[in-house]
C-alpha positions in Angstrom: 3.0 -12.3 2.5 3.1 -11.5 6.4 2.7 -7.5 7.0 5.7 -8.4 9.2 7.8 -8.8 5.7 6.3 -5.9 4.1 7.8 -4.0 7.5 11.1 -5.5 7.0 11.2 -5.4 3.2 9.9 -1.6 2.9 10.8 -0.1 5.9 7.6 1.1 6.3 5.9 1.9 9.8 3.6 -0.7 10.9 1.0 1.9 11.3 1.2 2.7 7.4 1.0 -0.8 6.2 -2.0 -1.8 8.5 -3.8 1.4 7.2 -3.4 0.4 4.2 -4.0 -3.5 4.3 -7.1 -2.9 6.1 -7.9 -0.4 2.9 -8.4 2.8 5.3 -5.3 4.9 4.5 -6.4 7.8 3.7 -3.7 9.0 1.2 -0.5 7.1 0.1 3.2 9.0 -1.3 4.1 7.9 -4.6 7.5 6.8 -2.9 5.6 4.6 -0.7 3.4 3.2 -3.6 6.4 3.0 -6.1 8.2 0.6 -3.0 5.0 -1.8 -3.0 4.9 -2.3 -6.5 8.3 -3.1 -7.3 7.9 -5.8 -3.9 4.9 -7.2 -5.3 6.1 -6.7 -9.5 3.0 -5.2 -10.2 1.8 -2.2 -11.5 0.0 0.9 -9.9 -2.8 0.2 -11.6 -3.4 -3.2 -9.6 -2.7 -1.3 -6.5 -5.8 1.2 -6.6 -9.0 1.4 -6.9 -11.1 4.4 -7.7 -14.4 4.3 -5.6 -16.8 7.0 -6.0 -18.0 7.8 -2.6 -21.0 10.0 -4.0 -22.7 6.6 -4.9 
């Protein structure tokens, strides 16, 4: 899936979505996160990832 569809299916700013394709957002709103899993059917679970910066 194009970002481009992602913009047009979600209404999100193209900002947003780049931030977070590129994995660089530095928060997300659990409206935003709720929209991309019901685009991709998936759960939130396959969205994040918890990475312990301390490492």
């Amino acid at each position: 899936m194009k970002i481009s569809d992602v913009l047009r299916q979600t209404g999100f700013s193209r900002n947003a979505v780049t931030l977070m394709y590129k994995e660089i957002a530095q928060m997300i709103d659990l409206g935003a996160l709720d929209k991309l899993c019901c685009l991709f059917e998936c759960q939130v679970a396959d969205m994040l990832e918890f990475a312990d910066e301390q490492r």
